[in-house]
ZADO-1210 file (C-alpha; in nm, 4 decimals, padded with zeros to 6 digits):
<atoms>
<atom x="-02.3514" y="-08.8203" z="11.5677" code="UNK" pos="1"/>
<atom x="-02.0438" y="-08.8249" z="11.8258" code="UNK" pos="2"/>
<atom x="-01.7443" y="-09.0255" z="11.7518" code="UNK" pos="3"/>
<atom x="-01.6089" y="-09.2396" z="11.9836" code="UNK" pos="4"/>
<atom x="-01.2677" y="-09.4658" z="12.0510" code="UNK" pos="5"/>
<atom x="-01.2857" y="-09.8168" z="11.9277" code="UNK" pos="6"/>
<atom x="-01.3394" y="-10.0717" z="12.1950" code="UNK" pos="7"/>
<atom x="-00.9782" y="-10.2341" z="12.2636" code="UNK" pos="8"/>
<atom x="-01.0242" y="-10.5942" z="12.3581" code="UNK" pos="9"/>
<atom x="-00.7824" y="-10.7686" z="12.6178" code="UNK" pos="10"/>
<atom x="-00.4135" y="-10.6337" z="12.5941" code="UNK" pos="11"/>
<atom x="-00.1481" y="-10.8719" z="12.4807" code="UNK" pos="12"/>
<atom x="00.1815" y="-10.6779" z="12.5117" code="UNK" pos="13"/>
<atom x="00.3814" y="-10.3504" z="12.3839" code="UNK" pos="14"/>
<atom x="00.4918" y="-10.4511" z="12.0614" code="UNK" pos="15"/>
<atom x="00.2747" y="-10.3484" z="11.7441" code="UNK" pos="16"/>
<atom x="00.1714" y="-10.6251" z="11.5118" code="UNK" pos="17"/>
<atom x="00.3221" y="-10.6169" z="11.1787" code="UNK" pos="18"/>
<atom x="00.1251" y="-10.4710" z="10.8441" code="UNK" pos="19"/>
<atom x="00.0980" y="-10.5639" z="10.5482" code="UNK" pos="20"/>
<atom x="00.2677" y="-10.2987" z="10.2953" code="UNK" pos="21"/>
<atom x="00.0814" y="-09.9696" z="10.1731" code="UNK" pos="22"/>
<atom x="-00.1422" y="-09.9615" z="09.9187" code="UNK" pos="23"/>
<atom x="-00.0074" y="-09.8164" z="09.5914" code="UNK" pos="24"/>
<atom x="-00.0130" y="-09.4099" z="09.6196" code="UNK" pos="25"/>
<atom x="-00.0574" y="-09.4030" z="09.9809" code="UNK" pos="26"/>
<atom x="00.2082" y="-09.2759" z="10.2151" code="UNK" pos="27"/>
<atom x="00.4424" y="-09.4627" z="10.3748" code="UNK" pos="28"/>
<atom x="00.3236" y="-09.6252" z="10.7279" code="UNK" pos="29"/>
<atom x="00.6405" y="-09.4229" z="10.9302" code="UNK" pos="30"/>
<atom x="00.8282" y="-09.2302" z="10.7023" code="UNK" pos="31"/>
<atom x="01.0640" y="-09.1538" z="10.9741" code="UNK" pos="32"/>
<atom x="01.1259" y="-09.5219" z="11.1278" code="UNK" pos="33"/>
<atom x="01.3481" y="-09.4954" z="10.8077" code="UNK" pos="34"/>
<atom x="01.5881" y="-09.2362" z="10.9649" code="UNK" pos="35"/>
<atom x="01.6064" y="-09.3242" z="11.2998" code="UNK" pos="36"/>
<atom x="01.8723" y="-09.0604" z="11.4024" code="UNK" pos="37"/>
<atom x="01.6172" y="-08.8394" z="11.2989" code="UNK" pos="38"/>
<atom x="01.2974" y="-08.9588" z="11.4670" code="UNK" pos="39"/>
<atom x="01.5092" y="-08.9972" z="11.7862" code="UNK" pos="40"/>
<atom x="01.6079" y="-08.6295" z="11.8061" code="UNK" pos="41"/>
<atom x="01.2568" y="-08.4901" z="11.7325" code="UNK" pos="42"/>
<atom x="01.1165" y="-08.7380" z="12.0041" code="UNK" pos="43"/>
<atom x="01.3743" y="-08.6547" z="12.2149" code="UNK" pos="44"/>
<atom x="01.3078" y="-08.2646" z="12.1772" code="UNK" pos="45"/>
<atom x="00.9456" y="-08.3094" z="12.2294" code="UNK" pos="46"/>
<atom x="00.9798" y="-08.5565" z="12.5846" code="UNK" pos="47"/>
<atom x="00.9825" y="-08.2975" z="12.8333" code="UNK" pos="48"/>
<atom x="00.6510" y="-08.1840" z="12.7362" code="UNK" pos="49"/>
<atom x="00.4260" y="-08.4981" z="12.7638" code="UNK" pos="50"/>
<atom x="00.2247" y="-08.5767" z="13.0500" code="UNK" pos="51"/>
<atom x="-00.0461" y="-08.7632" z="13.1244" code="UNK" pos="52"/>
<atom x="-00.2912" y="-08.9098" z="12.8543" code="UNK" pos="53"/>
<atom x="-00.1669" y="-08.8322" z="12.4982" code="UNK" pos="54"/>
<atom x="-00.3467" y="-08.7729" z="12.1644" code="UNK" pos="55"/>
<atom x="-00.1709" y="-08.8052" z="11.8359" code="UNK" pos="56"/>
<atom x="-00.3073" y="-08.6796" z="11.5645" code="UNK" pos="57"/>
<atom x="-00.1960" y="-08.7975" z="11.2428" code="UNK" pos="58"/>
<atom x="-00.0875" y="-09.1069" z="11.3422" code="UNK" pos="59"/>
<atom x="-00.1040" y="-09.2733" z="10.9969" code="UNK" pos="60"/>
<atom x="00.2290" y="-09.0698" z="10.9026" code="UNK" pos="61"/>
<atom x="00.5246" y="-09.0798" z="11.0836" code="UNK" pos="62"/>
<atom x="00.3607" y="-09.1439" z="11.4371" code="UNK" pos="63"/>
<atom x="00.5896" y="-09.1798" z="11.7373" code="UNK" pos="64"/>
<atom x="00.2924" y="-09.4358" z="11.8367" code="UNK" pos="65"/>
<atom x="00.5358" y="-09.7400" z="11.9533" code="UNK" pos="66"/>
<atom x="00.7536" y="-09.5300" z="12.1024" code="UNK" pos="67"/>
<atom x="00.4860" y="-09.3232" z="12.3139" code="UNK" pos="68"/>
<atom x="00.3542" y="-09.6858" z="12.3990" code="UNK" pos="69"/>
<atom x="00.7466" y="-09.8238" z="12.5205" code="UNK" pos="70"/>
<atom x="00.7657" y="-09.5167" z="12.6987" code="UNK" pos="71"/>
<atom x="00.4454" y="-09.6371" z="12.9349" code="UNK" pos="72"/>
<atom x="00.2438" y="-09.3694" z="12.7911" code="UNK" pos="73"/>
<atom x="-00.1833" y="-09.3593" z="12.7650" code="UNK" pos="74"/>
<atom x="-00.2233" y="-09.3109" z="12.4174" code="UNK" pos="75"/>
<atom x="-00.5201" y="-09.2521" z="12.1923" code="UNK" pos="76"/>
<atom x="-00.4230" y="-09.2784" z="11.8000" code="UNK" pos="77"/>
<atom x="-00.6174" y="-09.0200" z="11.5513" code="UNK" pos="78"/>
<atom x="-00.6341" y="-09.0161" z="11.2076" code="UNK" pos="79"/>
<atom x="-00.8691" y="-08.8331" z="10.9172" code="UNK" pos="80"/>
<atom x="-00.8011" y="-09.0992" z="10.6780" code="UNK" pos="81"/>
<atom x="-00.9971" y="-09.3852" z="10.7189" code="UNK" pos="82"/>
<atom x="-00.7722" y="-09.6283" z="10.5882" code="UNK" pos="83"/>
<atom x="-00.4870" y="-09.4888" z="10.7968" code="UNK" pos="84"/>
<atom x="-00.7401" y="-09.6007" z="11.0995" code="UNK" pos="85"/>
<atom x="-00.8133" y="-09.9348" z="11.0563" code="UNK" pos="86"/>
<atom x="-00.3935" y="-09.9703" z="10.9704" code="UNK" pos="87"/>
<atom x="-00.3556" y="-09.7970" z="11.3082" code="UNK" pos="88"/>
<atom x="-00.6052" y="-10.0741" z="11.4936" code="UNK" pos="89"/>
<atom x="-00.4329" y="-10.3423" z="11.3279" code="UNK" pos="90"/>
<atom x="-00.1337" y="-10.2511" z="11.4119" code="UNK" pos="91"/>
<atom x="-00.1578" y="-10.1199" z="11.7850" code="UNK" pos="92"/>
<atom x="-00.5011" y="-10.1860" z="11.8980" code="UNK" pos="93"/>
<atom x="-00.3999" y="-10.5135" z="12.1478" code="UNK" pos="94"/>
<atom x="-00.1350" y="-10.3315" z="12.3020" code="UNK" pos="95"/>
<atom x="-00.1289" y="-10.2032" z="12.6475" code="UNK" pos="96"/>
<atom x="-00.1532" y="-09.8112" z="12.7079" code="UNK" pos="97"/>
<atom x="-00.3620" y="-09.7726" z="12.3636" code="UNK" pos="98"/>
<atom x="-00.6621" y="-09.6501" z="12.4469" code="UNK" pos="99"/>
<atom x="-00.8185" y="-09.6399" z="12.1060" code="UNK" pos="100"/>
<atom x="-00.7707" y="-09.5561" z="11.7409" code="UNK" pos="101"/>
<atom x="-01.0295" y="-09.2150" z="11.6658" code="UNK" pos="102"/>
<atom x="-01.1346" y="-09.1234" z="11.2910" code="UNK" pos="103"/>
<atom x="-01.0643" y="-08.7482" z="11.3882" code="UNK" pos="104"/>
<atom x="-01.0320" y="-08.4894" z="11.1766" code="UNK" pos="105"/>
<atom x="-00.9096" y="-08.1616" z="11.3520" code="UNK" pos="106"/>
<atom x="-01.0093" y="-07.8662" z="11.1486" code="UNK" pos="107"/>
<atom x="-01.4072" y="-08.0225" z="11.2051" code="UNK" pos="108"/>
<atom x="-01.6545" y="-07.7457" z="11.2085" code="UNK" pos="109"/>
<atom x="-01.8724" y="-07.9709" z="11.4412" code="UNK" pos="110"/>
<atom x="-01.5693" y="-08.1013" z="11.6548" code="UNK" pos="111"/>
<atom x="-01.7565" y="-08.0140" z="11.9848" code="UNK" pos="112"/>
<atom x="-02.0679" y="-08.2222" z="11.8528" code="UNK" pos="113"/>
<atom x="-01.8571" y="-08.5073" z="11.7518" code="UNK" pos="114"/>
<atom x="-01.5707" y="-08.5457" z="12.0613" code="UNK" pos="115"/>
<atom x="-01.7770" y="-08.4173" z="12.3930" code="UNK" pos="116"/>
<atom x="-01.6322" y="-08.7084" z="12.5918" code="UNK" pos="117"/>
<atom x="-01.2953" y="-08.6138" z="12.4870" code="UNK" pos="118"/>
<atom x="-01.2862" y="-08.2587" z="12.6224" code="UNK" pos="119"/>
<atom x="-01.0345" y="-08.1704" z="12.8509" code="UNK" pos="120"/>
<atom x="-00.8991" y="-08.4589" z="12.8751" code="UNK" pos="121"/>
<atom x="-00.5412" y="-08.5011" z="12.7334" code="UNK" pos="122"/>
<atom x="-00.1912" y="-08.3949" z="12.8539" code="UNK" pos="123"/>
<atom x="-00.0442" y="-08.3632" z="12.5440" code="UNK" pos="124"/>
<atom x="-00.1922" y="-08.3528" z="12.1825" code="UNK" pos="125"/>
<atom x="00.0829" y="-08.4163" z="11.9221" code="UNK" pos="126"/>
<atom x="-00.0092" y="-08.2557" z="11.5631" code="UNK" pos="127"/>
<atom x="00.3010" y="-08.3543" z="11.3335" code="UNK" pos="128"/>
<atom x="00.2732" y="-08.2154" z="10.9878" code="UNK" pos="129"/>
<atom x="-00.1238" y="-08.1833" z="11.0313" code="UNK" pos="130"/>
<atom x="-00.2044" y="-07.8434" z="11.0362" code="UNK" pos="131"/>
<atom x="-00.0137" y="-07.7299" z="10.6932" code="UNK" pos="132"/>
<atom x="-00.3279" y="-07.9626" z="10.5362" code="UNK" pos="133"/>
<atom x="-00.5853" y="-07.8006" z="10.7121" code="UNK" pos="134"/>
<atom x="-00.7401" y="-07.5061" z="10.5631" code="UNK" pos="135"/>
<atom x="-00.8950" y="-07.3436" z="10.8532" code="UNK" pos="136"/>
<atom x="-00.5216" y="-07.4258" z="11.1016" code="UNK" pos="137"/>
<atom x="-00.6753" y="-07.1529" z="11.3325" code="UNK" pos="138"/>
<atom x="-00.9847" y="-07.3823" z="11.4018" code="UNK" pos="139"/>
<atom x="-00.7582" y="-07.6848" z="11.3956" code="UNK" pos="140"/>
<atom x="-00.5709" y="-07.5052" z="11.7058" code="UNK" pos="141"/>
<atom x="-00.9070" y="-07.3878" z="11.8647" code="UNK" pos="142"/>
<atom x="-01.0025" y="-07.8015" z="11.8944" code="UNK" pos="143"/>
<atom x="-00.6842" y="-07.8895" z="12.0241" code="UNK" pos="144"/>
<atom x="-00.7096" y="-07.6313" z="12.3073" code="UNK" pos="145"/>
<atom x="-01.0641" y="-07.8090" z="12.3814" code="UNK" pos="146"/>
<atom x="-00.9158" y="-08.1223" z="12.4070" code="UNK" pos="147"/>
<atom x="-00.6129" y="-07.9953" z="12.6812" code="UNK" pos="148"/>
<atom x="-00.6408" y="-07.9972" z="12.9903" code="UNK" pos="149"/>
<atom x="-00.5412" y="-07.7052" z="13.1791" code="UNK" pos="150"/>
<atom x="-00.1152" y="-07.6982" z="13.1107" code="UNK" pos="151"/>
<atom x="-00.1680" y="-07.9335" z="12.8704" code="UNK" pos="152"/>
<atom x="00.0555" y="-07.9571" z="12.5335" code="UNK" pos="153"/>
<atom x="-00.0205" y="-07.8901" z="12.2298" code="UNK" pos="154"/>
<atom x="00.3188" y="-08.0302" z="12.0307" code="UNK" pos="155"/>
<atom x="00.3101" y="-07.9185" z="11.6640" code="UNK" pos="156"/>
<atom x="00.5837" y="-07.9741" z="11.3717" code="UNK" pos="157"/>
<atom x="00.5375" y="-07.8359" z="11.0454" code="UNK" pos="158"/>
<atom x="00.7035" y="-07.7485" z="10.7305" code="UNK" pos="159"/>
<atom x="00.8858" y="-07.4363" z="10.7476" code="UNK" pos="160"/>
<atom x="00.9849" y="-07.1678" z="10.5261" code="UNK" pos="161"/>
<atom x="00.7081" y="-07.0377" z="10.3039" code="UNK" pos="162"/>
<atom x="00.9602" y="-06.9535" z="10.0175" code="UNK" pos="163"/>
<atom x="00.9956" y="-07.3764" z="09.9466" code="UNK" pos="164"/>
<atom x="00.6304" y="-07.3917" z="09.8965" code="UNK" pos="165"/>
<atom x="00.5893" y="-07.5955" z="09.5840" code="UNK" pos="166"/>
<atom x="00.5286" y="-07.8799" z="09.3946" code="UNK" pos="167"/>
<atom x="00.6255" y="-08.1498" z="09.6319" code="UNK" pos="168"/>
<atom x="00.3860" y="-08.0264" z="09.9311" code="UNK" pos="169"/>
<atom x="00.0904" y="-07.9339" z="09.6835" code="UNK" pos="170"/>
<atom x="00.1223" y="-08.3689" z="09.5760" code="UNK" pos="171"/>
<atom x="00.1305" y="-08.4605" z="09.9914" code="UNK" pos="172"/>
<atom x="-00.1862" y="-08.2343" z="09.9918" code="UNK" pos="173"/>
<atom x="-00.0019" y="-07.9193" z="10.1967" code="UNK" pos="174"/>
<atom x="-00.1753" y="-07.6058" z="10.1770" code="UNK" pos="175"/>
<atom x="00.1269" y="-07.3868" z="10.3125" code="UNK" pos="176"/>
<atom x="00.4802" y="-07.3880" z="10.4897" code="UNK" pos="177"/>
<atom x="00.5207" y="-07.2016" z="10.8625" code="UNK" pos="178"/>
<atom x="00.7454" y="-06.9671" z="11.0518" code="UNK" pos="179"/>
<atom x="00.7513" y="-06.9584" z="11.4138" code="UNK" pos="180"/>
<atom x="00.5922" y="-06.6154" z="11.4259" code="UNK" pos="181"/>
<atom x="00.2992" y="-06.7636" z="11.2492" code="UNK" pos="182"/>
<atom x="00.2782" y="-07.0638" z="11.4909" code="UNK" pos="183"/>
<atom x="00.3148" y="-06.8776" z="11.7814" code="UNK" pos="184"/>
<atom x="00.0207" y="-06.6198" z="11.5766" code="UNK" pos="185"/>
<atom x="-00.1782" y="-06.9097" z="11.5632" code="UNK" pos="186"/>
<atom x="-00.1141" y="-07.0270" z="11.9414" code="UNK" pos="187"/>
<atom x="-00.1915" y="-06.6983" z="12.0587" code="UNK" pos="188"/>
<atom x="-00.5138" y="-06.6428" z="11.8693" code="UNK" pos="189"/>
<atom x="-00.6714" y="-06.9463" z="12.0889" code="UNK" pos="190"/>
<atom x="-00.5280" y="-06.8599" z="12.4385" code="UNK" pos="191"/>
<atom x="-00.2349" y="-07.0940" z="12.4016" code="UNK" pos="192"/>
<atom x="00.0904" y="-06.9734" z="12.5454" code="UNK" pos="193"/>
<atom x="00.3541" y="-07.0860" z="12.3021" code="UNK" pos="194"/>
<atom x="00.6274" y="-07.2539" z="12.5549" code="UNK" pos="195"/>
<atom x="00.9229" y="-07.3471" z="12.3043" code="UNK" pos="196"/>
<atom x="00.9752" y="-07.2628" z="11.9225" code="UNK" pos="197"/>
<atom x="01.1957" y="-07.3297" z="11.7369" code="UNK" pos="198"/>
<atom x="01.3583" y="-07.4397" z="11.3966" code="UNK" pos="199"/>
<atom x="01.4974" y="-07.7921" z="11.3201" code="UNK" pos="200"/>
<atom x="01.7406" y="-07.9115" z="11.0114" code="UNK" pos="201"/>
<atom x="01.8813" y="-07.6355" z="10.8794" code="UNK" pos="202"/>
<atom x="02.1203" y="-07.8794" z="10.6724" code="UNK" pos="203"/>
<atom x="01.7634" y="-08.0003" z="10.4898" code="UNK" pos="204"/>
<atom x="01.7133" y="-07.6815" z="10.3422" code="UNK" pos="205"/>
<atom x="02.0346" y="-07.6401" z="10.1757" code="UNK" pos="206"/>
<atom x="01.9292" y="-08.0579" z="10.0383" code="UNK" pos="207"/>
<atom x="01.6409" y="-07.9200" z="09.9435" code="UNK" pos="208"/>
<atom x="01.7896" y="-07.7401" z="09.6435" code="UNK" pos="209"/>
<atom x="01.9906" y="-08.0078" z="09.5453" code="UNK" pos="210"/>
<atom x="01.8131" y="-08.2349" z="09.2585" code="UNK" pos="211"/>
<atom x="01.7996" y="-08.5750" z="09.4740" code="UNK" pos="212"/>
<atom x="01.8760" y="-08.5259" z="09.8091" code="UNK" pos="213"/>
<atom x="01.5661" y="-08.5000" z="09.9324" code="UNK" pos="214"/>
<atom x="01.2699" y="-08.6449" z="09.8057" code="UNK" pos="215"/>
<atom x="01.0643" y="-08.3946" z="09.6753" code="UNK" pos="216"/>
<atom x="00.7989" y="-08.6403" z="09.5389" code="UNK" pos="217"/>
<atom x="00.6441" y="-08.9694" z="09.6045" code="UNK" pos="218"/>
<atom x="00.8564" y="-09.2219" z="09.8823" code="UNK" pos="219"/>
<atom x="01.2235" y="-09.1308" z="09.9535" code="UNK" pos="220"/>
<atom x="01.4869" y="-09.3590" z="09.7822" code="UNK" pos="221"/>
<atom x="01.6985" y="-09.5593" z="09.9399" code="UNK" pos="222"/>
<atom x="01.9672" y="-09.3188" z="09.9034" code="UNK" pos="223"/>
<atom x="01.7769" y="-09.0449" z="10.0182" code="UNK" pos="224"/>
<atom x="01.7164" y="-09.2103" z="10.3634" code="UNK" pos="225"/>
<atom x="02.0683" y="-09.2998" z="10.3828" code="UNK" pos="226"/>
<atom x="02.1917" y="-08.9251" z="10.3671" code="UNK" pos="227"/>
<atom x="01.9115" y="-08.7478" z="10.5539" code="UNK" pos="228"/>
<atom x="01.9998" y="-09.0149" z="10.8859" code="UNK" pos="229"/>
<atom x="02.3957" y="-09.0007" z="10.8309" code="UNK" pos="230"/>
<atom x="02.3217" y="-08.6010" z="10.7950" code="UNK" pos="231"/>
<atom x="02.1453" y="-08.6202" z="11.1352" code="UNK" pos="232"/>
<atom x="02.4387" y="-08.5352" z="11.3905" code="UNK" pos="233"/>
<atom x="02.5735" y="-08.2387" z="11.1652" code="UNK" pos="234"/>
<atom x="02.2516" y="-08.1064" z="11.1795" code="UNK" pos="235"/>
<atom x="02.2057" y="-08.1026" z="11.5011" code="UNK" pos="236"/>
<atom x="02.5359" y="-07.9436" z="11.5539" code="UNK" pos="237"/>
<atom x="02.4337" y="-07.6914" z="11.2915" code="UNK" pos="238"/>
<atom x="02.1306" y="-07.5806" z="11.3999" code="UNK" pos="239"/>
<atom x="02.2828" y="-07.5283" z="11.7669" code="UNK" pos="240"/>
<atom x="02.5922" y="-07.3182" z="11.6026" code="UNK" pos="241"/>
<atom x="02.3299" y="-07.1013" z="11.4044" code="UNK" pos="242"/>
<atom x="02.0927" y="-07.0704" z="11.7178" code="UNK" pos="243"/>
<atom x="01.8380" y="-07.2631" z="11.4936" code="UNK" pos="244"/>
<atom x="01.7762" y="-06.9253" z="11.3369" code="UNK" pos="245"/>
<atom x="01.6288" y="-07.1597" z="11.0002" code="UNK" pos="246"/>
<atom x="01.5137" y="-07.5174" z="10.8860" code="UNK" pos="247"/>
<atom x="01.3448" y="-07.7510" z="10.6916" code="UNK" pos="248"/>
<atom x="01.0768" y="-07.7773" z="10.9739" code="UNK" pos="249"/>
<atom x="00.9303" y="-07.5716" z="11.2515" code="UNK" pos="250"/>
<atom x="00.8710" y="-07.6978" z="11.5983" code="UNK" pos="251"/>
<atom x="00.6161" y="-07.4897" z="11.8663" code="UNK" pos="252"/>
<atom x="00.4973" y="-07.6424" z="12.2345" code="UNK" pos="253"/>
<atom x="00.1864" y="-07.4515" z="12.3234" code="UNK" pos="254"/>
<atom x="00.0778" y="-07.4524" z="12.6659" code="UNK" pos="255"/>
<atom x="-00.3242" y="-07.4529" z="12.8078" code="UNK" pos="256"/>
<atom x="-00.3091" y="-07.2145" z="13.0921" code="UNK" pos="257"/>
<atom x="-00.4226" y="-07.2601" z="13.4027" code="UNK" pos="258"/>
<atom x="-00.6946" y="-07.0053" z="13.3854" code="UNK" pos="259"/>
<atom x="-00.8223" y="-07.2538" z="13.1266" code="UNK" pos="260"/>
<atom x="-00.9771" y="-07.4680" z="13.3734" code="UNK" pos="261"/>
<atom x="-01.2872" y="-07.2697" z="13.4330" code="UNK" pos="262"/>
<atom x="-01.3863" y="-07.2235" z="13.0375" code="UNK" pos="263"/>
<atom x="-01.5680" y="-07.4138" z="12.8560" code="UNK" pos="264"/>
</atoms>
């Protein structure tokens, strides 16, 4: 049975409505609207490489969702989590530019049975930490390439560094941490050309061994927001000094080539 976008009713502006608080044990609605400085770089970064109508995927945790919508963006909001969805419709469904909220999940087996409509239709699909809860990411990347249209994005961010695998991405239901050769692996094994890779907050991983910094379970303290934004503009500087050569997170733009437009 195909899936498709909720209806959205007449449009009554650009600003989301507000929610209600989470539900106990569920993740915060925008764990990064906490550390701005943060959010803006990443969004920042990523800019340059969307066009046309956008998918985000994942939208239930730290989404860039308003800011895609300010921006004058076509959106389409996707989430596996059913609760996340109807949150997400709440939230942004009256607001002009969203197209729809979709309860998608990526890694389907029977994506191309559920999402025909949707095929080849975005310039952009952003995937923020979505794949490293996936178990087949390879077939996760295959459905993303379906949904591009040719030179479309795929935008992915990720946990990096394999060697912090532990604990604190087992309980937020992570299967495994990245490096940019695996990204660009996994890119390459569906005909995606990988356009820009790199690694972000090096600064984070050093706070990653140091008991409180960062959180490494459950919601971030109020303390722990406070350092990771005021940490934000040595970071950056950081990472630029050290040719981003490490970091807390991995970032890869794939790219749909052109040749694309003739498969199926």
């Amino acid at each position: 049975m195909a899936t498709t976008a909720t209806a959205v009713p007449a449009r009554l502006g650009m600003r989301a409505a507000p929610v209600e608080t989470c539900a106990p044990g569920d993740a915060p609605p925008d764990l990064l609207a906490a550390v701005p400085n943060f959010k803006e770089w990443i969004y920042n970064t990523i800019r340059p490489h969307l066009h046309g109508l956008i998918l985000e995927v994942g939208s239930g945790d730290n989404s860039f969702s308003q800011r895609l919508l300010d921006d004058g963006h076509e959106v389409y909001l996707a989430d596996s989590r059913l609760r996340h969805c109807h949150r997400l419709r709440r939230q942004f469904a009256l607001l002009s530019h969203c197209r729809g909220v979709l309860p998608m999940e990526l890694g389907d087996a029977g994506f191309d049975t559920a999402y025909p409509h949707l095929v080849g239709q975005f310039g952009a699909v952003i995937a923020f930490n979505v794949l490293e809860r996936i178990a087949d990411d390879r077939r996760a990347v295959a459905n993303a390439f379906k949904l591009l249209r040719p030179g479309g994005h795929l935008i992915v961010l990720a946990p990096a560094n394999p060697l912090l695998f532990g604990r604190a991405d087992r309980e937020r239901g992570g299967l495994r941490r990245y490096t940019r050769r695996r990204l660009r692996q996994v890119f390459g094994a569906n005909d995606l050309d990988t356009v820009r890779s790199m690694y972000l907050n090096l600064a984070g991983v050093l706070g990653w061994w140091v008991p409180g910094l960062l959180p490494h379970n459950g919601p971030p303290t109020s303390r722990q927001v406070q350092w990771w934004n005021r940490m934000v503009p040595f970071t950056r500087r950081l990472d630029r000094l050290l040719l981003r050569c490490a970091g807390l997170s991995v970032l890869a733009v794939g790219r749909k080539g052109e040749a694309s437009r003739l498969a199926k």
